[in-house]
N, C-alpha and C positions, 0 to 999 in steps of 0.2 A: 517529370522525373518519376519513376517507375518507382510502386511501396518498397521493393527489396533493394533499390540503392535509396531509398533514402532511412530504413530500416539499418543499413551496413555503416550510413555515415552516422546516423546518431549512437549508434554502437561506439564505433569509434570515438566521437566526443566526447561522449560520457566517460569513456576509461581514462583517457588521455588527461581529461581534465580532472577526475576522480588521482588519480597517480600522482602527477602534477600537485595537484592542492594536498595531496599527503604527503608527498615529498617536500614541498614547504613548510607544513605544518612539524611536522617529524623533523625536521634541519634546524628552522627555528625555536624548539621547544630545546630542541639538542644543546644548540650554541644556547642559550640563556641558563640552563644547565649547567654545561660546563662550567662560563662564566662565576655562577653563582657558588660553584664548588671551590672555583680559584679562589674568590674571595673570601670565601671561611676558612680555606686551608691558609692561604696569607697570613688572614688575621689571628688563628692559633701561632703559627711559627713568628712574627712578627712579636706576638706576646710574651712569648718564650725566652725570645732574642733580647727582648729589652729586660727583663729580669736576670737573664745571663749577665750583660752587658752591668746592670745595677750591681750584684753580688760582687762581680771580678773589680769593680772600681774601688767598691767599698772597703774591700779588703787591702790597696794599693799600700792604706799608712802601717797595716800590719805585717808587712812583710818580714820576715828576719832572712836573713842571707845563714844563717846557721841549722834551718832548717831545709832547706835546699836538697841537702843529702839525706832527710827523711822521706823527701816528696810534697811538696807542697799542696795543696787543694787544688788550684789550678797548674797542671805542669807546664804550659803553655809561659814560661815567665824570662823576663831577661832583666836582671838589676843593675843600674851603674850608680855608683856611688859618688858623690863629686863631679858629677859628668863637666863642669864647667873647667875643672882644672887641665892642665896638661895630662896628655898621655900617659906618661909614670906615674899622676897622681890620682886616676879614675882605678880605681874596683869596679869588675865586670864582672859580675855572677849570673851564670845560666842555668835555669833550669836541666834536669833531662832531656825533656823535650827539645828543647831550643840547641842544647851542646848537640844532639844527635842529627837537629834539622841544619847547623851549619856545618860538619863533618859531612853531611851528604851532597850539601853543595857547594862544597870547598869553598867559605866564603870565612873569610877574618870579619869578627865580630869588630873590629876596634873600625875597621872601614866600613864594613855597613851600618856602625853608627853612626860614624862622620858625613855618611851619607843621608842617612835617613834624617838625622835631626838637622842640619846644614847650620844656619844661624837661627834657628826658631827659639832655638834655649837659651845660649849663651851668647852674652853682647860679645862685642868684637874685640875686644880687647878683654886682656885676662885682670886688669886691675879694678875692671866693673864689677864689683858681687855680683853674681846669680840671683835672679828674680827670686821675691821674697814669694808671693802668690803661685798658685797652680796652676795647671793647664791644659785642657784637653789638645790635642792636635789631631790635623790630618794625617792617613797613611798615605805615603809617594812612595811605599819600596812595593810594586808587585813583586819583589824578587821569590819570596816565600809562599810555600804553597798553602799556605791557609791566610785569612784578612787578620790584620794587627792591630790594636789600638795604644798610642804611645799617650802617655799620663806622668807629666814632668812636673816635679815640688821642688822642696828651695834646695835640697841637696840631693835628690836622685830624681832619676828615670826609668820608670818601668814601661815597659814592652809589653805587652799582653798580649796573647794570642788566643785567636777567636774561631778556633775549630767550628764550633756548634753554631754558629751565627752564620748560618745558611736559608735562603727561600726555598721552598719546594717548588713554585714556578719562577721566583724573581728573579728579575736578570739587574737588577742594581737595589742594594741596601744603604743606607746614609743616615744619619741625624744629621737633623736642623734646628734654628733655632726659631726664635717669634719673627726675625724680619726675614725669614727665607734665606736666611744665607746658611750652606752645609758649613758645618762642624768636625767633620767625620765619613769615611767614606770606606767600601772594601774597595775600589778600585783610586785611581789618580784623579786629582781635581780635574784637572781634565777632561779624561774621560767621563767622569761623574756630571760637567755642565754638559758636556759633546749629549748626552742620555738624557738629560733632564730635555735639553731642547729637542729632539727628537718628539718624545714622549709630549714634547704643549706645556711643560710644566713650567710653569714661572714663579720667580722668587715670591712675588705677592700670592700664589697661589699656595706655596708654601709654608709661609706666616700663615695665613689666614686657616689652614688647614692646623699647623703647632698651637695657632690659640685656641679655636674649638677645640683638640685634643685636648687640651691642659685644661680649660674650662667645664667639658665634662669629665675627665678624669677615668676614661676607659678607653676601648680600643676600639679605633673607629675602621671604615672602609671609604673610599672614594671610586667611583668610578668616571673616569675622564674621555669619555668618547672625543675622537675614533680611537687613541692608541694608546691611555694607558688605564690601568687596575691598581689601586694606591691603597696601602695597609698599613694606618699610622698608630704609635702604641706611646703615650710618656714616659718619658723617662725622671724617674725620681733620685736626682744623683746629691751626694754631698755637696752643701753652700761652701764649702771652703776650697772647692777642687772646679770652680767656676771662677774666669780672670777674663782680663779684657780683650783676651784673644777671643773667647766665648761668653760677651758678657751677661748675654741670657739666662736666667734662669728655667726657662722655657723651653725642654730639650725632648726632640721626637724622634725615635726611630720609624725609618721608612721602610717600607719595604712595596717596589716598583716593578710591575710585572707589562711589558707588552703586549697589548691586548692582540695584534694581527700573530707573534709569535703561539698565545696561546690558541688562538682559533684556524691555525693553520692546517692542524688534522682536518678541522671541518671543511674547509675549504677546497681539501683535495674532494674529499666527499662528495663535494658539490661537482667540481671537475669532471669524478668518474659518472657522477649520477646523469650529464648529458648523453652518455653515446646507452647506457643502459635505458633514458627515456627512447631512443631514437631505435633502439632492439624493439621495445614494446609496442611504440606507435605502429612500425610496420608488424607487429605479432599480432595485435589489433585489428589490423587493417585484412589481414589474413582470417585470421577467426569471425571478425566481423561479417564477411562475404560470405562465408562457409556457413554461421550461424542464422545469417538473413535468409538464405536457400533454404535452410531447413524449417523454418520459422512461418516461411510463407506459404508451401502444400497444406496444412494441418490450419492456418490460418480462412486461407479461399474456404475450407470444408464451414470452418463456423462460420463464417458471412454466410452460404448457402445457408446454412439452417436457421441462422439469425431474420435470414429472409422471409422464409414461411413462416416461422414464426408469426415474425408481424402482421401476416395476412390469416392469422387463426386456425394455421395447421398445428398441432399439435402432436401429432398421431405418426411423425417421423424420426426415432430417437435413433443416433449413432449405434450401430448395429455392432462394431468391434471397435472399441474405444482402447488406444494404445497404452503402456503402461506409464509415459512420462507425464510432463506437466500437462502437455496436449491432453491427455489422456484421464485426466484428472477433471480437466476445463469440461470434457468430452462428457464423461459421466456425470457433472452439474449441470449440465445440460440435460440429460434424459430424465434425472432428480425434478427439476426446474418444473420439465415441462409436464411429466406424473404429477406433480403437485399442483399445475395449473390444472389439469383435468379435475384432478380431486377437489381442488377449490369453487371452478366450475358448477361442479354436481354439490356442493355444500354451500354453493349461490343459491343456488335454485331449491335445495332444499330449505334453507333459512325463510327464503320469500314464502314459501307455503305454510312455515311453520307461524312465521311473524304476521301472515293475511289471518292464521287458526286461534294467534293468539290477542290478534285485535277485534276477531270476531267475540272472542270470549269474551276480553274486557266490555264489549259493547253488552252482551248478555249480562255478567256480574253487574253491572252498572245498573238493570232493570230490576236487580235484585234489590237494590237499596229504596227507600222512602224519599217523597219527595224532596227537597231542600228546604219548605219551610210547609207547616201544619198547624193546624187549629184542629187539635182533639180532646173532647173531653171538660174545653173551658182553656186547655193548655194552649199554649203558645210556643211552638217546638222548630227550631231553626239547625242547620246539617251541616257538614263539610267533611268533605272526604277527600285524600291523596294516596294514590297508590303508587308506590316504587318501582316498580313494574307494569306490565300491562295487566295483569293478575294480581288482585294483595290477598290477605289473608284474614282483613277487618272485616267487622260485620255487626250492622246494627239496624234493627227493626222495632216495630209496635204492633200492639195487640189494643185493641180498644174494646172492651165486655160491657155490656148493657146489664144496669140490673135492673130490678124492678122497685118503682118508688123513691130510687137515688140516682144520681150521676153514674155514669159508664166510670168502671175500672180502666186508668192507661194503664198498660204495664209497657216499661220500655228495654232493651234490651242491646247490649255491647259488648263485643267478643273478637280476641285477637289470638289468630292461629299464629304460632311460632313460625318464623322466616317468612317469605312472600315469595308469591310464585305459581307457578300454574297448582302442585299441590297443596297450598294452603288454599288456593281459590276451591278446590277441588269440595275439601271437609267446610269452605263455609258455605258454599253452597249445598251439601247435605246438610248442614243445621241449619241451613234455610227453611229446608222441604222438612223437618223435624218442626220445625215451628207454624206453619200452615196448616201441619196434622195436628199440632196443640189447640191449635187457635179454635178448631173444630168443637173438642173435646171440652174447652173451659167454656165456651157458650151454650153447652150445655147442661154441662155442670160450672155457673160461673164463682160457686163459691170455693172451689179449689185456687181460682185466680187470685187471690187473697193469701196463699203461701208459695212463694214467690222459691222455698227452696225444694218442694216437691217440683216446681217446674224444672230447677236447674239440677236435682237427680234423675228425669226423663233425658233432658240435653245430655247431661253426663253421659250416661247410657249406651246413646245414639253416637256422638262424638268414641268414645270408643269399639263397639261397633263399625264405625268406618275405620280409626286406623290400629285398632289393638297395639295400644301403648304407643307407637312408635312418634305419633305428631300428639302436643300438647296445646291445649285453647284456652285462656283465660277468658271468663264471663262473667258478668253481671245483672241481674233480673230485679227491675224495682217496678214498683205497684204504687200508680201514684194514685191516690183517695182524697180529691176535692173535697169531699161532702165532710170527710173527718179533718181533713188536710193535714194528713199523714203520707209516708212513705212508709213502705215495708219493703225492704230488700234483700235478696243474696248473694254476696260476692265467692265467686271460683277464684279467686287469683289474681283479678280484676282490677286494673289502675282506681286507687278510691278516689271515689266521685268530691264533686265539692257543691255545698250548698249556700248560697247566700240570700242571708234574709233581712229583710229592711225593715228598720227602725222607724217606725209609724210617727213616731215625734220628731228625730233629726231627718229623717227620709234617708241619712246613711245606711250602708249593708255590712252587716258580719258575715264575714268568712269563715265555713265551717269542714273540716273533712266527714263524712258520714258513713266513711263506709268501715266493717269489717272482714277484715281474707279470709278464704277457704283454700281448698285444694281445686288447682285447673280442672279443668273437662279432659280427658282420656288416658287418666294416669290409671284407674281400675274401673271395674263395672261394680256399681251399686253401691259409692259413695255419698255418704251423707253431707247436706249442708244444713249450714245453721241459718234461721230467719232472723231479722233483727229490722226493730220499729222505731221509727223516728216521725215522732210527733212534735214537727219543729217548723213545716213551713208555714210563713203567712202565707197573704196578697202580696202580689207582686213578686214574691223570693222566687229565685232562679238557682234549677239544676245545673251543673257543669259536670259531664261526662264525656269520655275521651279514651284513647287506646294509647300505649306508652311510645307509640313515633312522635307524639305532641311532644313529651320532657323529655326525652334520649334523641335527643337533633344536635349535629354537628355543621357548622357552615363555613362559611368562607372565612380565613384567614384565623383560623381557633376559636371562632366564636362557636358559642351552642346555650343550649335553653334547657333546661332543667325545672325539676317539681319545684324547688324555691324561686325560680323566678317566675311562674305561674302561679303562684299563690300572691307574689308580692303585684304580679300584674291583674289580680282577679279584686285588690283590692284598690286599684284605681279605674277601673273600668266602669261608664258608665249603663245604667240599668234600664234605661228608657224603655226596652224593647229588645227578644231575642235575639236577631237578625242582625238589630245593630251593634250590640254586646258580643257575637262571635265574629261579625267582620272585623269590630276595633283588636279581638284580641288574635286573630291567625294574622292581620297586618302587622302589630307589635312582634308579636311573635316572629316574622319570618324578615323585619326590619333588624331582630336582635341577632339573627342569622344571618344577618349581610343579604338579605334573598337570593338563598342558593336556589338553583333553580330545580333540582330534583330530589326528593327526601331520602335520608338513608333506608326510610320504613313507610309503613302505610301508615296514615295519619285519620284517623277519625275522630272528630269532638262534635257533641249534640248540646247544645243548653235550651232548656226548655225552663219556661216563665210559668211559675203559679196563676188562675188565672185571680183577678180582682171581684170579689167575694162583699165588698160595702161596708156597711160599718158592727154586721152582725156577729155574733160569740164564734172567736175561737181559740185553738187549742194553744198549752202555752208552750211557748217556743225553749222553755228551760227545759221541759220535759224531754230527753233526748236517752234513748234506751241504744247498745252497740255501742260501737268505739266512734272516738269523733275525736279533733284538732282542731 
């Protein structure tokens, strides 16, 4: 089957059943609609109707016949007085209403009562009293054109007429009682079961529905698929106007609506709605063919170009691209394949840039000290993580010879702001700034001894390369076997930490030792302050580091911070450099969940005092500078 009939037939499909399913969906939302509308309107008129029905009963024992000719409350009224006596001996009193509706249909009152009541009132004989109890009864006169309710006591009979006691859809109204049997009705008994059975309604259906009503005591609804719609309301009537014609107390007005008469609109609906589907399917079936023809020129051109494509032309874009949807498609297309070129050439540019920038790293990396050292007596162990292929840490040594003492370390740790090719940039100038020092103190090695003239040269130099614009934090300490002291200057510098061991417990105090200055290249010709710490034994270990150690974030919100560095530096065992910074970047990168890439560049050095014997030194209380 060729693409444009099979393009033309799911065209077609798609509407037919798109139409289809919203034509049912729309039909049936409709009809449950409506339905649900009959049923509130029912149940308002239905409730109305029984309140009607309550008030006009209630009023039955108040009647006076003397007010007749004021107008009574209900004009609707027709009085017999004695109704059980002979003809000379009944008073008939009619309403307005009622003198006006027999005058119109020439009917003698004394015979439509003889007819309406037959024997339901009075025994058969005239020597029988009259029933001492009341009674509601059936209407059997359709003669009148509104529904009646006849309400006979021990000496009269009122009529009552029931204009207002209308359904707005119901096609039969009735009270019942608890065992389903009607009471009451606007049409003939007759007619009224002839309706009930039509409608599925059985007498058990109808008690049962009167005692719910009465037991919740509100107005309820019923629906009775397939055919009826049921709105029942109670009836609260006078205990003394109840006899054993009606011996229920249990009294419901119904109101009875047809369910196929109400959905009969919709059903034409559906009727017309066949030959308007059979319009469309052939509209469909027309447009479809029409639509597929045009769908399929404009189609074959992107398969061609879809084609080279795949085989890494690129360099062919739609030359006049039309203004419709085609034309749209047409233009993401030449969008597409421009940005494959540009992507192309920003391939190839990245792989030169990323071969330029792993060359560096490999050069920065020549830049740093071994990972573990013996200088000086010291014991100096390293670790570095860059976040990049370039970071912006930096940390080196100087070792100065004097004469007749131990060599001066001085050690040195420095973190340029952000990481990246430019931070690598300025630490590698304070690299080649510290090589030309290193000259100069072994010269003169007793400048190596003020630790913050060094770090006002750095100063200097650091800004120099970036006037103001990149900021470097630094540290410069001097460490003095022979006195076993520390002299240092801090820029800015994460403060170091010192721990020194208790010669009697062989436990270590945890000390901070450092005090801030101003970073490296915030001005040229910034002073720092020196500050002396004459604090280390044997065996005490330096702890320096760059702030990617305690500003680390890892997997799942964990992260490590300056408190839980300090609280880990105080369980860490001391044996040995190398093995005091393995255990703590394991702990550390354990309490990170081991993420695998740092947010920043990571450098910590600890270097080990070396072991000195059992000869004088200095006391460790002695601590000049700020310390924790």
């Amino acid at each position: 089957m060729r693409f444009s009939t099979q393009l033309t037939l799911s065209l077609i499909a798609i509407s037919t059943t798109a139409t289809s399913l919203s034509a049912f969906f729309l039909l049936n939302a409709y009809q449950k609609s409506t339905l649900d509308q009959v049923l509130t309107q029912e149940k308002t008129s239905v409730w109305h109707n029984a309140r009607t029905i309550e008030r006009l009963v209630r009023q039955v024992s108040e009647i006076d016949p003397a007010r007749f000719a004021l107008g009574f409350p209900s004009e609707g009224v027709l009085l017999i007085e004695e109704p059980c006596r002979s003809e000379a001996g009944r008073q008939i009193v009619l309403s307005p209403k009622y003198e006006r509706g027999f005058k119109h249909l020439e009917l003698d009152p004394g015979l439509w009562l003889s007819a309406t009541l037959q024997s339901g009132v009075c025994p058969s004989s005239d020597a029988v009293p009259p029933p001492q109890q009341n009674a509601i009864f059936l209407n059997q006169t359709p003669t009148l054109p509104y529904p009646t309710l006849t309400v006979a006591t021990a000496n009269r009979v009122v009529v009552l007429a029931l204009p207002e006691v209308t359904g707005t859809t119901a096609s039969l109204q009735l009270i019942a009682n608890e065992q389903g049997s009607p009471v009451w009705s606007i049409d003939a008994m007759e007619t009224t079961q002839s309706a009930l059975e039509k409608a599925g309604i059985t007498s058990a259906q109808l008690g049962t529905w009167t005692q719910e009503s009465h037991a919740k005591n509100q107005v309820q609804t019923f629906e009775l698929p397939p055919h009826a719609l049921v709105a029942a309301a109670p009836l609260a009537l006078p205990a003394e106007l109840i006899t054993s014609q009606a011996p229920s107390r249990m009294l419901v007005l119904y109101s009875i609506s047809h369910r196929n008469t109400v959905l009969y609109p919709i059903l034409l609906l559906w009727l017309r709605a066949i030959p308007l589907g059979l319009s469309l399917l052939a509209l469909c079936i027309l447009a479809g063919r029409l639509f597929g023809r045009s769908l399929l020129k404009p189609l074959e051109s992107l398969i061609e170009k879809s084609k080279k494509i795949s085989t890494g032309d690129f360099n062919a874009p739609f030359e006049k691209a039309t203004q419709d949807e085609f034309g749209l498609v047409q233009q993401a297309f030449n969008q597409m394949m421009e940005k494959i070129r540009g992507l192309l050439k920003a391939a190839r540019d990245n792989a030169i840039m990323e071969n330029e920038l792993k060359l560096a790293n490999q050069v920065q990396k020549l830049l740093f000290p071994p990972h573990d050292l013996r200088l000086a007596g010291f014991q100096i162990a390293s670790h570095f993580e860059t976040a990049t292929y370039c970071g912006g840490d930096l940390w080196g040594y100087l070792e100065i010879p004097r004469k007749d003492e131990p060599s001066l370390l001085l050690l040195f740790i420095g973190d340029v702001e952000g990481h990246g090719a430019a931070p690598a940039l300025v630490t590698a100038g304070v690299r080649g700034a510290i090589a030309m020092l290193e000259s100069w103190l072994k010269e003169q090695p007793e400048l190596a001894a003020d630790p913050s003239r060094i770090n006002q040269y750095l100063n200097d130099a650091v800004y120099a390369c970036t006037k103001g614009s990149m900021l470097m934090t630094f540290c410069t300490l001097v460490m003095d076997s022979a006195r076993q002291c520390i002299t240092y200057s801090n820029a800015g510098h994460c403060k170091p930490y010192i721990l020194n061991k208790d010669s009697g417990t062989g436990k270590y105090t945890v000390r901070m030792i450092s005090k801030p200055g101003v970073p490296f290249g915030n001005s040229q010709g910034t002073k720092y302050e020196v500050n002396q710490l004459e604090a280390f034994g044997e065996d005490s270990l330096l702890v320096i580091y760059s702030d990617g150690l305690v500003e680390a974030k890892g997997a799942h919100d964990s992260n490590f911070n300056r408190r839980d560095l300090r609280k880990l530096l105080n369980r860490l065992p001391g044996d040995g450099a190398r093995h005091f910074l393995d255990e703590l970047i394991s702990k550390r990168n354990a309490a990170l969940n081991n993420a695998p890439i740092p947010e920043d560049d990571v450098t910590v050095i600890v270097c080990r005092m070396p072991h000195i014997g059992n000869g004088p030194r200095a006391p460790l209380s002695n601590l000049q500078g700020r310390h924790s």
